[in-house]
C-alpha positions in Angstrom: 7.6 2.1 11.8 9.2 5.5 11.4 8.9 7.9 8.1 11.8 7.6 5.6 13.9 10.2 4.9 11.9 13.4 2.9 14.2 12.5 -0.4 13.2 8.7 0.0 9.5 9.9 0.4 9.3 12.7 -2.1 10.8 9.8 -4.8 8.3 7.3 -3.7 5.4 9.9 -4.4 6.0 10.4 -7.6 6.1 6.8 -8.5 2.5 6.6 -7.1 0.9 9.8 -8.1 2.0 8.6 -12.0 0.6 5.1 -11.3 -2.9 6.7 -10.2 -2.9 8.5 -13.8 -3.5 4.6 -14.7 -6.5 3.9 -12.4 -9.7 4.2 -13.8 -10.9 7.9 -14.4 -14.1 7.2 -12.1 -12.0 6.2 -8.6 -10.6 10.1 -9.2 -13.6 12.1 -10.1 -16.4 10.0 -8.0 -17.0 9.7 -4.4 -15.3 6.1 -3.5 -13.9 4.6 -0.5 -10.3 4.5 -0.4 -8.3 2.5 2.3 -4.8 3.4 3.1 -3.0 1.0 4.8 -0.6 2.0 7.7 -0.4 5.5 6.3 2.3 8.4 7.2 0.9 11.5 7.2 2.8 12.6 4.2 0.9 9.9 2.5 -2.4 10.9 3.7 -2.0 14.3 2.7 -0.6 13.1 -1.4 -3.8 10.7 -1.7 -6.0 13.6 -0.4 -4.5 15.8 -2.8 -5.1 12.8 -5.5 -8.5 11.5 -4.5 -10.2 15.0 -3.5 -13.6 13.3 -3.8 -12.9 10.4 -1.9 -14.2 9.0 1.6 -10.4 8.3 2.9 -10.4 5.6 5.3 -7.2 4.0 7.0 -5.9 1.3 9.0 -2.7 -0.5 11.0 -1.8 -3.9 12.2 -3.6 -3.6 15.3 -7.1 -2.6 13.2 -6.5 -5.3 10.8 -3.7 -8.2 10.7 -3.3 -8.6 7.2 -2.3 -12.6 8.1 -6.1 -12.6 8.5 -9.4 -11.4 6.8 -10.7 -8.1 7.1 -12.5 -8.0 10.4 -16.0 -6.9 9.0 -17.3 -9.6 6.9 -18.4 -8.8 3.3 -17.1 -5.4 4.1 -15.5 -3.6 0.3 -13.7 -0.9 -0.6 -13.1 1.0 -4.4 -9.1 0.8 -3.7 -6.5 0.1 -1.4 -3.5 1.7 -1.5 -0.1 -0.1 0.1 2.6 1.9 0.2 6.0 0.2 1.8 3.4 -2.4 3.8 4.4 -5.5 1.7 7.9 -5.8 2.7 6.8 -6.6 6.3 5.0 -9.6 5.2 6.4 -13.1 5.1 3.6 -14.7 3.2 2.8 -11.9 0.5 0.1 -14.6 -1.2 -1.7 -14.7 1.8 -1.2 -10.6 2.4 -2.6 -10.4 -1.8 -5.5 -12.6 -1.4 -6.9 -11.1 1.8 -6.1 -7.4 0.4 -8.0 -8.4 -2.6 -11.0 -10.1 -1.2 -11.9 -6.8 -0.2 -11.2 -4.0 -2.8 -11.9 -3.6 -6.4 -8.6 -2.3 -7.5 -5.4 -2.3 -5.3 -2.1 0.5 -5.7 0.6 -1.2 -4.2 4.4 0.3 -3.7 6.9 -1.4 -2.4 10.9 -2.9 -2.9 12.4 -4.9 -5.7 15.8 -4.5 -4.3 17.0 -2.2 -1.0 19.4 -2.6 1.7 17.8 -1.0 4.9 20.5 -2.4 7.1 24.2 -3.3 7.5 23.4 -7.0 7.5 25.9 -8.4 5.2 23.4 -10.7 3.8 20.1 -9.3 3.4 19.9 -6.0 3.9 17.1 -6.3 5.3 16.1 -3.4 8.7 15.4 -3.9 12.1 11.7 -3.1 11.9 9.9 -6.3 10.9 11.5 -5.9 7.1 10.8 -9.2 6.0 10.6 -9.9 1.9 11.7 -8.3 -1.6 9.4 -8.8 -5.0 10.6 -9.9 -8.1 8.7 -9.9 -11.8 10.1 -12.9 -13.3 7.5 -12.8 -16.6 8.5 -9.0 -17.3 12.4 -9.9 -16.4 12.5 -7.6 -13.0 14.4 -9.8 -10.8 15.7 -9.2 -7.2 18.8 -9.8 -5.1 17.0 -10.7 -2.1 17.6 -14.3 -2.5 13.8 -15.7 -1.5 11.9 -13.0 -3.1 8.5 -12.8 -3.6 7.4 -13.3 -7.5 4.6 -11.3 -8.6 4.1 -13.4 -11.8 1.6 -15.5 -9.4 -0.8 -12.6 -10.0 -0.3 -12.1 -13.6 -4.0 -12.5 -14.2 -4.7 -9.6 -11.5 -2.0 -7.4 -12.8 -3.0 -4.4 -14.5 0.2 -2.1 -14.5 3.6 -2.5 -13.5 6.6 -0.1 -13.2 10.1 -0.4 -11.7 12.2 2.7 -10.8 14.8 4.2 -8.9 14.2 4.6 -5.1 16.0 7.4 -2.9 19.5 6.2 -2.1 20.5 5.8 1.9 23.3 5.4 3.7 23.8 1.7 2.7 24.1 2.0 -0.8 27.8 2.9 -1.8 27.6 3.1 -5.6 25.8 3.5 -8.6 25.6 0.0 -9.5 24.2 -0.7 -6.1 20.5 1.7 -6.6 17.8 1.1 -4.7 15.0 -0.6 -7.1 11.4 -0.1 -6.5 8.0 -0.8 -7.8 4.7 0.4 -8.5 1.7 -2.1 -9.3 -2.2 -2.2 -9.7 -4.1 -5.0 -9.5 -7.6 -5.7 -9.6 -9.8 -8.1 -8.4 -12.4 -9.6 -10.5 -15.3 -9.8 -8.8 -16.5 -6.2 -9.0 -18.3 -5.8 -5.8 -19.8 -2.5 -4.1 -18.4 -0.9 -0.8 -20.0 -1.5 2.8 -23.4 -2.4 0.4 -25.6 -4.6 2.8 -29.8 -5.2 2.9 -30.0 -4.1 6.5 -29.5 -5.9 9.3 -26.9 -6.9 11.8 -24.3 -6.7 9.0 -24.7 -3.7 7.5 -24.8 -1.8 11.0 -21.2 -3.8 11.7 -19.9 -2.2 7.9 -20.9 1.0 9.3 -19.3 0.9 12.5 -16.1 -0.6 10.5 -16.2 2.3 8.2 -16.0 5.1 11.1 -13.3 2.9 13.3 -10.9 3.4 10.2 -12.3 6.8 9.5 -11.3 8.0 12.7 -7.6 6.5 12.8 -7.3 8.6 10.0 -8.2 11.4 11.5 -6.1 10.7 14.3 -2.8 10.4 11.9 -4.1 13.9 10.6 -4.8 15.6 14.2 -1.0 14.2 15.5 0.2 16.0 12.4 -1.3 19.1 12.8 -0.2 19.4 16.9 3.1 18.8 15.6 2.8 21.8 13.2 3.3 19.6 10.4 -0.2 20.0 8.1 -0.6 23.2 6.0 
């Protein structure tokens, strides 16, 4: 999955840097856990900037198939951020519900309506691109026929907010944007990250904890041999 295009990037950004303002104020000035999932390193370096405090912790497909639970049971993290993931999934309720199971609050971005291909139909790219959201109970409403409706997590939502994405080369016109969204949900059940008596389990959180830790650190180290990290 290659980075989009710097335009396409810097608009997406914005979108999540103002849904953040809408977090709660501890998750900003406290030491949490915060899980990017399948982060670009132009992402890792806006949620550093965002979450100074934070213990950053990422992840990819091969760590953690979202089609399944997280692989370290009872494992929890403050939030998860999801930032153009959701589009590659073709069950999103099963995607929501494992995401959720294991985070307090959870910052997704993702498409309402984009053409990432030629395909007269679909528009849909080459990559694994796979669904579209619609808000049917707020009237957002996509024309990716098959889309995804986020009104089956109305009692999770917590904010919502269309806007403009970065146009590309398959979008001829004005009346043919690209439509995005930002969203936070929350889940309910308000429980503590990596927290564990002892034991087995709380040495398998641990190791869980560092294995995304140092992925991250990876995306960062690529970044800096390629001169790209101030």
């Amino acid at each position: 999955m290659k980075p989009p295009p710097q335009h396409i990037v810097a608009t997406n950004h914005r979108a999540v840097a103002e849904t953040v303002t809408r977090l709660p104020r501890y998750l900003l000035e406290k030491r949490v856990d915060v899980l990017l999932l399948s982060p670009h390193l132009d992402d890792v370096r806006l949620v550093r900037t965002l979450f100074p405090l934070a213990r950053l912790h990422a992840s990819r497909a091969e760590f953690w198939n979202l089609y399944r639970p997280f692989p370290v049971r009872g494992a929890k993290f403050d939030l998860i951020i999801a930032s153009n993931v959701f589009h590659y999934s073709s069950d999103p309720a099963l995607w929501f519900n494992h995401v959720l199971d294991v985070t307090d609050w959870l910052l997704v971005q993702d498409l309402i309506a984009r053409r990432r291909s030629r395909s007269s139909g679909s528009g849909l790219g080459h990559d694994g691109d796979t669904m579209r959201y619609m808000y049917s109970r707020r009237g957002v409403y996509s024309d990716y026929i098959g889309a995804y409706d986020l009104s089956a997590l109305d009692d999770r939502m917590v904010y919502f907010t269309e806007y403009k994405g970065g146009v590309n080369e398959f979008h001829y016109s004005p009346e043919n944007t690209p439509r995005h969204f930002c969203a936070i949900l929350r889940n309910r059940t308000k429980k503590r990250v990596f927290e564990s008596p002892g034991g087995r389990t709380a040495w398998a959180r641990l190791i869980a904890c560092w294995k995304f830790r140092l992925l991250l650190w990876a995306i960062i180290a690529r970044g800096v041999a390629s001169g790209m990290l101030n």
